[in-house]
KEKE-3310 file (N, C-alpha, C; in steps of 0.2 Angstrom, whole numbers, plus 5000, padded with zeros to 4 digits):
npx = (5363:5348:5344:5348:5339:5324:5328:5328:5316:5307:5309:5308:5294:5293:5297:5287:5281:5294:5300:5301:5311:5328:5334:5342:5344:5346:5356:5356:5365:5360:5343:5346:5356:5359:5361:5370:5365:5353:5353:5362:5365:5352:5346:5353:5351:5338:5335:5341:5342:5346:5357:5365:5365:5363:5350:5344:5335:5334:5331:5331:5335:5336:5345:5342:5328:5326:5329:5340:5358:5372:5382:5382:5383:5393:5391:5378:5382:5390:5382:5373:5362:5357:5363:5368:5379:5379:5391:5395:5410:5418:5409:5407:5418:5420:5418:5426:5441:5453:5449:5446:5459:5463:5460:5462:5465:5468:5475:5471:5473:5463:5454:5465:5473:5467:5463:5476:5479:5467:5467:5480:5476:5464:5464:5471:5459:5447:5453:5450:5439:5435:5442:5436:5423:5417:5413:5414:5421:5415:5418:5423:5421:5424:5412:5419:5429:5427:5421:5420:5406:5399:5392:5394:5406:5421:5437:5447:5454:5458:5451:5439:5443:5437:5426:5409:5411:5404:5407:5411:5420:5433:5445:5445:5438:5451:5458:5451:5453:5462:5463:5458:5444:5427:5424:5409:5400:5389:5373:5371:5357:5353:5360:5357:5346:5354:5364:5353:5348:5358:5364:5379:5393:5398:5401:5407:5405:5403:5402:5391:5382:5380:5374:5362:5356:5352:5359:5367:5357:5354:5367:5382:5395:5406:5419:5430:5440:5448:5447:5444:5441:5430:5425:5416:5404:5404:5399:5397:5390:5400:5393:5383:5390:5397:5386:5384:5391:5405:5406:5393:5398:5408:5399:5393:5404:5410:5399:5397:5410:5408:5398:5404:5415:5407:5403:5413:5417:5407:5405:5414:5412:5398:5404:5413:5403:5394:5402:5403:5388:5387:5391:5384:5388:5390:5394:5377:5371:5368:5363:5355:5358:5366:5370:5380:5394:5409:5425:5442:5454:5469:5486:5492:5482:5480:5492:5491:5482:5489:5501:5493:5493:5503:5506:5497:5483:5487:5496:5486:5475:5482:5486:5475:5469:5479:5474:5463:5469:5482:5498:5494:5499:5511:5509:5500:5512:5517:5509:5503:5510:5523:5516:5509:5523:5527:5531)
npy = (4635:4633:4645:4650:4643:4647:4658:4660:4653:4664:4674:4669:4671:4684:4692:4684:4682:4677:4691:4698:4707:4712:4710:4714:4704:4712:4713:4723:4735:4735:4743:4750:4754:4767:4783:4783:4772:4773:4787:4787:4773:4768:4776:4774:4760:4760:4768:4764:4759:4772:4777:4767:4766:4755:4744:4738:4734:4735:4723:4729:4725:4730:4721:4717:4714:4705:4694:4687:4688:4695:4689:4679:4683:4680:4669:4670:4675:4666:4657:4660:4666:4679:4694:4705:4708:4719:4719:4718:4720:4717:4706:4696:4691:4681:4670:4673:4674:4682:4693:4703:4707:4721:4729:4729:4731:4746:4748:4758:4773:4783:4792:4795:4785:4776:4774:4771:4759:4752:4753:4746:4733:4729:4724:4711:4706:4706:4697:4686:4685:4678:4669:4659:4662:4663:4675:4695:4709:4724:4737:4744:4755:4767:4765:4773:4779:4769:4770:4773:4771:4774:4766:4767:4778:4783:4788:4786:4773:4763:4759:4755:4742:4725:4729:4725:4725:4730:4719:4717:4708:4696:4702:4714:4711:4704:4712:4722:4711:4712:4723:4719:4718:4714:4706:4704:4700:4707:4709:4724:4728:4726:4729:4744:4739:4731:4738:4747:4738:4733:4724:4725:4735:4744:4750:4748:4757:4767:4783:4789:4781:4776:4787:4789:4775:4779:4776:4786:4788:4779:4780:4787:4790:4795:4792:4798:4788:4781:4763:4755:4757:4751:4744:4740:4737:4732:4718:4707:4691:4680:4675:4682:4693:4687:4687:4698:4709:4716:4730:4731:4726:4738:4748:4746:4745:4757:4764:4759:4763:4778:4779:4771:4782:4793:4789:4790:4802:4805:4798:4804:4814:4813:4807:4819:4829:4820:4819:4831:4832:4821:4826:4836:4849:4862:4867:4859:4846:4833:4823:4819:4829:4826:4825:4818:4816:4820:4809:4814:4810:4802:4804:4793:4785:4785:4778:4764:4760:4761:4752:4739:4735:4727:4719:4713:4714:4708:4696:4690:4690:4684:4673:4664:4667:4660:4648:4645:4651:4650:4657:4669:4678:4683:4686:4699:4705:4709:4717:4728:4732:4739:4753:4754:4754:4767:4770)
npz = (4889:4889:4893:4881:4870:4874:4873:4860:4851:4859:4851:4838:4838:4840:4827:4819:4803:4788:4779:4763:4758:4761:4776:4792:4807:4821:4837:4851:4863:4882:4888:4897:4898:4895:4887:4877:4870:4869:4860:4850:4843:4843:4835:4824:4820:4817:4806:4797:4781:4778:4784:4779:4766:4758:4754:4766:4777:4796:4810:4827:4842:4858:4868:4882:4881:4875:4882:4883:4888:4891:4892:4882:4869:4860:4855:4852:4840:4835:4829:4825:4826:4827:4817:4817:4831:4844:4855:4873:4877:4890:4896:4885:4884:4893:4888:4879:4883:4876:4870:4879:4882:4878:4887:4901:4918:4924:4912:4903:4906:4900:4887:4877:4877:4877:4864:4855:4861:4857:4842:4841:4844:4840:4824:4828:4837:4827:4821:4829:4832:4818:4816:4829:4830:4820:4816:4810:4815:4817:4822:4838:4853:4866:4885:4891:4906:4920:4935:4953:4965:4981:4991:5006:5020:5008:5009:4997:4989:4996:5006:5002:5006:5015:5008:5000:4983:4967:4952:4933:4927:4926:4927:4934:4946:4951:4955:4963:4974:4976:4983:4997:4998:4991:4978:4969:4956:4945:4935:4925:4924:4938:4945:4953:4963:4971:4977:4984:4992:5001:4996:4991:4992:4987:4968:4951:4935:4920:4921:4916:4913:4925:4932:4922:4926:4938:4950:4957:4966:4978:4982:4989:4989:4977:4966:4954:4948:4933:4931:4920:4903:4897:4883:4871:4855:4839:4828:4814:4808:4800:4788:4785:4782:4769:4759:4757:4742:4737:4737:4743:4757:4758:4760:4771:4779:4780:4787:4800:4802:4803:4814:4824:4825:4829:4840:4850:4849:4858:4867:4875:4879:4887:4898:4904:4905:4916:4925:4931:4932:4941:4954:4958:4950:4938:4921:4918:4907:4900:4907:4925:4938:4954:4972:4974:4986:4980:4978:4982:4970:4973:4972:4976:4976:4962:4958:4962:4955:4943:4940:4944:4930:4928:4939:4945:4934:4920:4922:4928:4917:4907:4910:4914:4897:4890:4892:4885:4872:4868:4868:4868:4878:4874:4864:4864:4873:4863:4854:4863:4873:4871:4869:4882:4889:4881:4869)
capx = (5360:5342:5342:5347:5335:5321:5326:5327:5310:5304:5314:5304:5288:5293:5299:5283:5283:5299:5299:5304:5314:5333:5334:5349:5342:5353:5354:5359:5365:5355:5342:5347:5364:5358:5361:5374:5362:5348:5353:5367:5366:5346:5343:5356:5348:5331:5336:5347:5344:5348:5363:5372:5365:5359:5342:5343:5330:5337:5326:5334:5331:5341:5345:5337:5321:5324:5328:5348:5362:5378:5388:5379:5383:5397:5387:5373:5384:5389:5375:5369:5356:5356:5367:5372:5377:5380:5396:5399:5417:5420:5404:5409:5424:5420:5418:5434:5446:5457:5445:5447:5467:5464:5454:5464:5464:5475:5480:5470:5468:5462:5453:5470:5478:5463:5463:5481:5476:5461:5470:5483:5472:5459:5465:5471:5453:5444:5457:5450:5431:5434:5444:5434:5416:5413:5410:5420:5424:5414:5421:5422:5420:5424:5408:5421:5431:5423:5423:5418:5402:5400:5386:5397:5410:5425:5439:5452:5452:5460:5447:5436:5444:5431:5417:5407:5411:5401:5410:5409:5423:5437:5450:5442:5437:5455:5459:5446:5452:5468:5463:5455:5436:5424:5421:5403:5398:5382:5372:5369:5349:5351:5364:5354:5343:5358:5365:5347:5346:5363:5368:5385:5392:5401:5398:5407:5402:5403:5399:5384:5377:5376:5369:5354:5352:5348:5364:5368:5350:5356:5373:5383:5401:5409:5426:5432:5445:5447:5452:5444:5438:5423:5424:5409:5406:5399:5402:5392:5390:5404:5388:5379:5395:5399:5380:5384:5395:5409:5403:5391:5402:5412:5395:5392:5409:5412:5392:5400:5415:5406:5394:5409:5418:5403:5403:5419:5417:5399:5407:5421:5406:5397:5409:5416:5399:5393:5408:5399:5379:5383:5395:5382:5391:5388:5386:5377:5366:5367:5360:5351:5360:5366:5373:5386:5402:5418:5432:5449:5459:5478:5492:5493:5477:5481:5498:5489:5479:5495:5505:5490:5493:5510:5506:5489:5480:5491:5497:5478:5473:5483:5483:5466:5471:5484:5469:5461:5473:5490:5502:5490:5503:5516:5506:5499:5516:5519:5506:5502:5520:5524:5510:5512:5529:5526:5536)
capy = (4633:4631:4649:4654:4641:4647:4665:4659:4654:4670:4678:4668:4673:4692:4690:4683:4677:4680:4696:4695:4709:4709:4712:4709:4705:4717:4712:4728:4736:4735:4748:4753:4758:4775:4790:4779:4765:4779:4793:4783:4767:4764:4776:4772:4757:4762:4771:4757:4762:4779:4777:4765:4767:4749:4743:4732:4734:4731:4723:4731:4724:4728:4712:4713:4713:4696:4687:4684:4687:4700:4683:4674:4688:4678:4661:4670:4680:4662:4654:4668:4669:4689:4696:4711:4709:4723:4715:4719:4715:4710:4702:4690:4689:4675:4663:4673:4678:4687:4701:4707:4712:4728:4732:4727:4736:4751:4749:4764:4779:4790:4791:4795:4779:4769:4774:4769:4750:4749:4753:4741:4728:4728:4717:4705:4705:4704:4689:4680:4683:4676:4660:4653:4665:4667:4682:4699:4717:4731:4743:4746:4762:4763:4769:4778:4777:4765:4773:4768:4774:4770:4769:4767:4785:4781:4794:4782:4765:4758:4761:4748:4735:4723:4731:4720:4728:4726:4721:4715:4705:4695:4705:4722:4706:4701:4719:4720:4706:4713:4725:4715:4718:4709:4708:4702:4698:4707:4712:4729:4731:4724:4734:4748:4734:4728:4744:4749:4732:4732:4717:4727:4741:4750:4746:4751:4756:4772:4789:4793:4775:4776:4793:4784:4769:4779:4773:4791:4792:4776:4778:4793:4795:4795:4792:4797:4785:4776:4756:4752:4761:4748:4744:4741:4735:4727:4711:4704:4687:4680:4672:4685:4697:4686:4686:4707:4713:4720:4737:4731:4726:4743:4753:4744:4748:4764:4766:4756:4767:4783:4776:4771:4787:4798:4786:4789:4808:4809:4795:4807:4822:4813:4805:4824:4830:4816:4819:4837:4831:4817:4827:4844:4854:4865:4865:4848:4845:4828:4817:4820:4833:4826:4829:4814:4818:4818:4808:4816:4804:4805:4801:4785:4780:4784:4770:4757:4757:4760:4747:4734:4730:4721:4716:4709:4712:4707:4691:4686:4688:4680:4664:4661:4667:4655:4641:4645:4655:4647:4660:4675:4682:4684:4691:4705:4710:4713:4722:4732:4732:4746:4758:4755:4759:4774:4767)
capz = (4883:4888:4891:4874:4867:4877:4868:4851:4853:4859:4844:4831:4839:4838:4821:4813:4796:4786:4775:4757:4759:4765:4784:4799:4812:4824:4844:4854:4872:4884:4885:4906:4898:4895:4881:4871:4866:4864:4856:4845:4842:4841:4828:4818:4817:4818:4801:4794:4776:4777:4787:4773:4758:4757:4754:4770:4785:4804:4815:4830:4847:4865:4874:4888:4881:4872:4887:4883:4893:4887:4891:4878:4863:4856:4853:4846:4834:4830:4828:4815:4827:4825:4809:4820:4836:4850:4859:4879:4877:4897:4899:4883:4890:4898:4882:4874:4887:4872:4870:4887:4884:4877:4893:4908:4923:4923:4905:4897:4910:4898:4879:4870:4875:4875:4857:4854:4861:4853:4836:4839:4845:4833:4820:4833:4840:4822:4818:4834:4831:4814:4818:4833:4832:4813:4815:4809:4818:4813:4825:4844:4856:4873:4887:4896:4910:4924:4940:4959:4967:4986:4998:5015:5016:5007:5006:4994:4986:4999:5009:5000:5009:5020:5008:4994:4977:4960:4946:4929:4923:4932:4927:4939:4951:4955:4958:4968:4979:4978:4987:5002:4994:4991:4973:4968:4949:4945:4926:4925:4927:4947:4953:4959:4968:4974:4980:4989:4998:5005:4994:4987:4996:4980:4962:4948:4926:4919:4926:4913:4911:4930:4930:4919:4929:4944:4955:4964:4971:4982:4984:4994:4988:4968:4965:4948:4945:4929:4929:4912:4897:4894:4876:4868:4848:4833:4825:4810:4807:4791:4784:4782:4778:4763:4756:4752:4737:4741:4737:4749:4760:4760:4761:4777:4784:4780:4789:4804:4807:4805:4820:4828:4829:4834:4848:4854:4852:4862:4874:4880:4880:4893:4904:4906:4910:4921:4932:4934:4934:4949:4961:4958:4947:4933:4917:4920:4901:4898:4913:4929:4942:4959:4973:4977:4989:4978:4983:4978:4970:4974:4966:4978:4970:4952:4957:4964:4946:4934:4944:4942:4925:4927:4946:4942:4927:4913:4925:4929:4912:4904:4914:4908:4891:4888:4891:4877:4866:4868:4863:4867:4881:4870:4858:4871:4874:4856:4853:4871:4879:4867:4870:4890:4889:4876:4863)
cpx = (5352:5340:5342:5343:5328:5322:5325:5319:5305:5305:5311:5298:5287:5295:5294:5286:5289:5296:5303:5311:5322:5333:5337:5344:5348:5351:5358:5360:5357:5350:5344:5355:5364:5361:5365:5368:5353:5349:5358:5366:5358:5343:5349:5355:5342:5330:5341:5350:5348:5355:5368:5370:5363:5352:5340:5340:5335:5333:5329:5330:5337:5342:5340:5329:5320:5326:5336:5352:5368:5383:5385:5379:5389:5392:5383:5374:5386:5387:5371:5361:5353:5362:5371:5375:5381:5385:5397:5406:5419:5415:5406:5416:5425:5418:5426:5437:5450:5457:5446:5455:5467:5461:5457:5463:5469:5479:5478:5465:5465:5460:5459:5472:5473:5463:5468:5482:5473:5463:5474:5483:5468:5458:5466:5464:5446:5447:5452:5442:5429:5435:5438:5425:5413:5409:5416:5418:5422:5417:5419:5423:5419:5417:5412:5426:5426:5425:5417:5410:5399:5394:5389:5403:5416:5430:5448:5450:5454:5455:5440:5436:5438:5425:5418:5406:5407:5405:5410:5412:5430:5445:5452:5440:5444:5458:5459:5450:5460:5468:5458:5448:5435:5422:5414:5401:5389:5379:5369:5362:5352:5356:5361:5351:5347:5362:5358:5348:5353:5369:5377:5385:5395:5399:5404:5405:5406:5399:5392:5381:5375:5370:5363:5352:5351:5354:5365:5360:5352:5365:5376:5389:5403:5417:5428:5439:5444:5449:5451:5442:5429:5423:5421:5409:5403:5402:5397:5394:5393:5399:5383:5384:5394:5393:5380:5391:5399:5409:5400:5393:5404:5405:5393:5397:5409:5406:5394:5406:5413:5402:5399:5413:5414:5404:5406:5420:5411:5400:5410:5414:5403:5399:5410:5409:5395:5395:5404:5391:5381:5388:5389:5384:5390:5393:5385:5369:5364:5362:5357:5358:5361:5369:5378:5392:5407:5422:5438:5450:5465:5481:5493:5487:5478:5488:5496:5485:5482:5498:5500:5491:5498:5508:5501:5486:5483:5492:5487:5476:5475:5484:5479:5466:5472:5479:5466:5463:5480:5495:5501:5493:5508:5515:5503:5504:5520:5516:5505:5509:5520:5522:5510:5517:5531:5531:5533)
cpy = (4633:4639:4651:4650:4643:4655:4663:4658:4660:4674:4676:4671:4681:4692:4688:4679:4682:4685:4694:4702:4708:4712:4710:4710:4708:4717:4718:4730:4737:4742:4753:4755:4764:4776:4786:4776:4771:4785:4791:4776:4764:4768:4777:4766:4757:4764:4769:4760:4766:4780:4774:4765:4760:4748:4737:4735:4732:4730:4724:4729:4725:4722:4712:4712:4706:4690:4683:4689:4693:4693:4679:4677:4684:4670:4662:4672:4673:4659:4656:4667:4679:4689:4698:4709:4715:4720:4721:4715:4712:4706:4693:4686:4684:4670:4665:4676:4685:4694:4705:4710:4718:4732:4733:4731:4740:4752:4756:4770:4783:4789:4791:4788:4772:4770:4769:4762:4750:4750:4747:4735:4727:4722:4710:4701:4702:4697:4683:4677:4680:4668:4655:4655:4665:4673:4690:4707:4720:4737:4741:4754:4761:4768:4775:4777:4774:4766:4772:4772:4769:4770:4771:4775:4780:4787:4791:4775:4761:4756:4756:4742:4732:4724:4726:4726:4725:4725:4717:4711:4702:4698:4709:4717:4705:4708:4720:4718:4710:4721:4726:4718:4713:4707:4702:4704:4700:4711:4720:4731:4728:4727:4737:4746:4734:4734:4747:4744:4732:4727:4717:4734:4748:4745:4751:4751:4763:4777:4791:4788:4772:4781:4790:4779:4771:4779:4780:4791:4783:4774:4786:4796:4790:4796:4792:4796:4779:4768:4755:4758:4758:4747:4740:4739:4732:4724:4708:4695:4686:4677:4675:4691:4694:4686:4694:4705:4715:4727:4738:4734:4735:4749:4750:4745:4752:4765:4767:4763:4774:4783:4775:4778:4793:4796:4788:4795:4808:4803:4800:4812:4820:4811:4814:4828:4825:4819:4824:4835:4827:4821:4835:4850:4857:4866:4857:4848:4839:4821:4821:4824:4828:4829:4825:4820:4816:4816:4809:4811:4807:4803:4794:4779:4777:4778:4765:4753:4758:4756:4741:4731:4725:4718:4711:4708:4708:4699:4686:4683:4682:4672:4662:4664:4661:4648:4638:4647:4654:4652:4668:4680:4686:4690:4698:4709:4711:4718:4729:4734:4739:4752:4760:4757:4766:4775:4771)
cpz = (4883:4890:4883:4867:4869:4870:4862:4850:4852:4852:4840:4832:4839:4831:4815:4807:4791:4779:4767:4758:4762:4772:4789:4802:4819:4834:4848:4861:4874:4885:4892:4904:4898:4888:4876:4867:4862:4862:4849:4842:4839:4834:4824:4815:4814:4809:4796:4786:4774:4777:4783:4768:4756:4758:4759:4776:4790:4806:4822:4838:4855:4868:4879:4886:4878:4877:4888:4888:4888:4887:4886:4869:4858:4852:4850:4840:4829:4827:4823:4820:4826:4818:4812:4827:4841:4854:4867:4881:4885:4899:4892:4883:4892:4895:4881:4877:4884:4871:4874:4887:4881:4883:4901:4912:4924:4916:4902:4902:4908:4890:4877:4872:4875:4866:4854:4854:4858:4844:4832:4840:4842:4827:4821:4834:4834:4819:4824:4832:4826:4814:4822:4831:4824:4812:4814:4813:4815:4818:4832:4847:4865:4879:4891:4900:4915:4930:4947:4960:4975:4990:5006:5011:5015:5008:5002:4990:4990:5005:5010:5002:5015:5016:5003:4988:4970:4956:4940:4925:4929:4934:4934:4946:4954:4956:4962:4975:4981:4982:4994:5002:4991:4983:4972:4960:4949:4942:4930:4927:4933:4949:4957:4963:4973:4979:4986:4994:5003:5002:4992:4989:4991:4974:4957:4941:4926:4922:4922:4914:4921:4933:4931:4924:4938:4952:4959:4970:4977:4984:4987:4991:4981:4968:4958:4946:4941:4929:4923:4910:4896:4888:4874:4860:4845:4830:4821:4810:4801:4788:4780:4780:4771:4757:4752:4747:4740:4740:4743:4756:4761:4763:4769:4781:4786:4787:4796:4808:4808:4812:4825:4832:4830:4840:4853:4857:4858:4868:4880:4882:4886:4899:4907:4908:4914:4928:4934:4938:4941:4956:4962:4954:4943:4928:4917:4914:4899:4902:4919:4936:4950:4964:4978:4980:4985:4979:4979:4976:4971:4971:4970:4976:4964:4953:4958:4957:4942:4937:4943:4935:4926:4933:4946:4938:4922:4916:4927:4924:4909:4906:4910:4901:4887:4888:4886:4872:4868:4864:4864:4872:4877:4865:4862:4871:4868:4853:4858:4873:4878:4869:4878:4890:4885:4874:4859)
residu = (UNK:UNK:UNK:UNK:UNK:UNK:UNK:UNK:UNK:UNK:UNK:UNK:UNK:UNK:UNK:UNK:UNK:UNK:UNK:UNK:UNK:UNK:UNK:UNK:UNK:UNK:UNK:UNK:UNK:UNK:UNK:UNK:UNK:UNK:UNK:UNK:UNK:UNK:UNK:UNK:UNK:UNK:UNK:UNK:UNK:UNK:UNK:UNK:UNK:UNK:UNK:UNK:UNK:UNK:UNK:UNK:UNK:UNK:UNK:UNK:UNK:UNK:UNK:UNK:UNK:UNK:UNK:UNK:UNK:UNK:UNK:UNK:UNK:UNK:UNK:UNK:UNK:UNK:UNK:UNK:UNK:UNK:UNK:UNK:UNK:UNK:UNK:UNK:UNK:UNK:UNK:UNK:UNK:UNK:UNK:UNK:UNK:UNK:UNK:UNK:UNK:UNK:UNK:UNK:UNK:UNK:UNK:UNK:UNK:UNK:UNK:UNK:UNK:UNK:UNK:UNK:UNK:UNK:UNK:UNK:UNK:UNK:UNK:UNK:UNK:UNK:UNK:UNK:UNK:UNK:UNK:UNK:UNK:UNK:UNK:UNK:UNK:UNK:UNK:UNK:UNK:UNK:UNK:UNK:UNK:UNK:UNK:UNK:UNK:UNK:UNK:UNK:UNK:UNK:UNK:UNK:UNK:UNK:UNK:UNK:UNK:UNK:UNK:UNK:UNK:UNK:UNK:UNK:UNK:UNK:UNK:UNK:UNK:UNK:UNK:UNK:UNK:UNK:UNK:UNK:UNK:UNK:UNK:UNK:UNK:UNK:UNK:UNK:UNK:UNK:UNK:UNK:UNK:UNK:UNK:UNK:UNK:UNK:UNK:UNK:UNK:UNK:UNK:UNK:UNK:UNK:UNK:UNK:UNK:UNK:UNK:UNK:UNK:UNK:UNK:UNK:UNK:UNK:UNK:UNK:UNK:UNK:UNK:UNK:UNK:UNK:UNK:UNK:UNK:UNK:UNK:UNK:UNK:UNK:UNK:UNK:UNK:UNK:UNK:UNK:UNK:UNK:UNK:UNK:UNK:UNK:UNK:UNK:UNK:UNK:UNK:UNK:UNK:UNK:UNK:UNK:UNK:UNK:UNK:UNK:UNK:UNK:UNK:UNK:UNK:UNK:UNK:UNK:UNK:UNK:UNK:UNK:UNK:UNK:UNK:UNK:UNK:UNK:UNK:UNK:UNK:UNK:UNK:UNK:UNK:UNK:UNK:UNK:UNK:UNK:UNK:UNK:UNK:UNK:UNK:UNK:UNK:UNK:UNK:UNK:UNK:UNK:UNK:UNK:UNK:UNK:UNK:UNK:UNK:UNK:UNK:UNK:UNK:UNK:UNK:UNK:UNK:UNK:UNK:UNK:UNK:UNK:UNK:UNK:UNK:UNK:UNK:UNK:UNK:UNK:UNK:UNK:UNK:UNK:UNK:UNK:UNK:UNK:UNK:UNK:UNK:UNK:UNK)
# end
């Protein structure tokens, strides 16, 4: 709390004096994410007008430069401190466990079926953010698959055992542990610190958003095996939702979902060239060229993360679900079940 008062503060004194005009104020990924947040997401707000056809300004600001937290995006979205906010669904995770079950570990190896969850979890996820957060679902898109990067040699996952893993939510944590690693909790700008200094001996995100932030130039071997998708997202505040028309309103969606499924398309374009830029390969156009060791994965890898969903992930989650959404297992395997079994 006394950090997100501490930002509010800052926020007025960036902000000035109020405009007459209408104007979200819109909090966004961070800017060490890489090519998503700038090539997509900033000037689409950058160009707010344009984009929806409303006469409404963005004041469009990355997080990290105002001093907040990715775990702190639901309470601001409450609070109506921002209009817009940029949701990292496993970092707020950790206010609203519920958001985290489209995500599990092992649920969605592959954009088509993360698509297929995040279709049928959607309305789920919109109902919750309205109920507890006041806030509504403009769209999600996921960074990609989330894949290891090691500094000691690995040639497996199992291999990871004894070492200190990064990770970003507790789901990929009990994972982790489950297989006899060390998992370590740690925001995105300090990993590659953290990885230089020795602090964490593997790390994982996505392949392009590593790329960006540098991680192969201190790290030696890459394993392109997915656990999550990383789903990503926007969520207005309902107070400032209900202030538009519903013309509005609909011009604002429509803007939203177009924003959304370029993402989705230009998410899978870099993940597939990443995989090339960090082991050396060609054609490598989107990020920076290295020259990481590959680590095969095998089929006894790809089972230890389809098998995680029922053995650990789903059983974890839900635990800590059920604390604060009573009911919200049950509900998982109404929606989910299906989709895993390829119902």
């Amino acid at each position: 709390m006394k950090r997100l008062a501490m930002a509010v503060c800052f926020l007025i004194l960036l902000s000035g004096t109020p405009h007459a005009e209408m104007k979200f104020s819109v909090l966004g990924q961070p800017l060490a994410t890489g090519l998503i947040q700038q090539n997509k997401e900033r000037p689409f707000f950058e160009n707010f007008k344009e984009n929806t056809g409303l006469d409404i300004a963005a004041d469009y600001k990355p997080i990290d430069v105002t001093g907040l937290k990715s775990e702190d995006t639901l309470r601001v979205l409450r609070n109506g401190l921002f209009d817009i906010v940029s949701l990292r669904t496993a970092q707020a995770a950790r206010d609203e466990p519920f958001l985290l079950g489209q995500d599990l570990v092992g649920l969605n190896p592959d954009y088509e079926t993360a698509r297929k969850v995040y279709n049928a979890y959607r309305p789920h996820f919109d109902a919750r953010l309205q109920e507890k957060y006041n806030a509504r679902l403009l769209g999600l898109w996921p960074f990609g698959p989330q894949v290891l990067f090691c500094k000691p040699e690995i040639g497996g996952l199992k291999d990871i055992k004894g070492m200190r893993v990064r990770v970003y939510d507790q789901n990929l944590a009990r994972f982790v542990e489950s297989l006899g690693a060390t998992p370590v909790p740690i925001g995105f700008s300090d990993v590659l610190q953290a990885l230089a200094r020795g602090t964490c001996d593997c790390a994982i995100t996505g392949a392009s958003s590593a790329n960006s932030a540098g991680w192969p130039e201190v790290t030696e071997y890459f394993m392109p095996i997915g656990f999550q998708v990383g789903f990503n997202g926007y969520a207005i505040n309902l107070n400032t939702w209900k202030k538009l028309s519903p013309e509005q309103q609909e011009k604002l969606q429509t803007a939203f979902d177009g924003l959304v499924e370029n993402i989705w398309a230009y998410s899978e374009e870099l993940f597939e060239d990443a995989l090339r830029c960090n082991v050396g390969k060609e054609p490598c156009e989107t990020v920076t060229q290295y020259d990481l060791k590959e680590v095969p994965v095998k089929p006894e890898d790809l089972k230890l993360v389809s098998e995680a969903v029922m053995s650990i992930s789903f059983p974890a989650w839900s635990e800590v679900c059920e604390e604060s959404m009573p009911g919200c297992a049950e509900k998982w395997k109404a929606v989910v079940w299906p989709i895993v079994m390829g119902d």
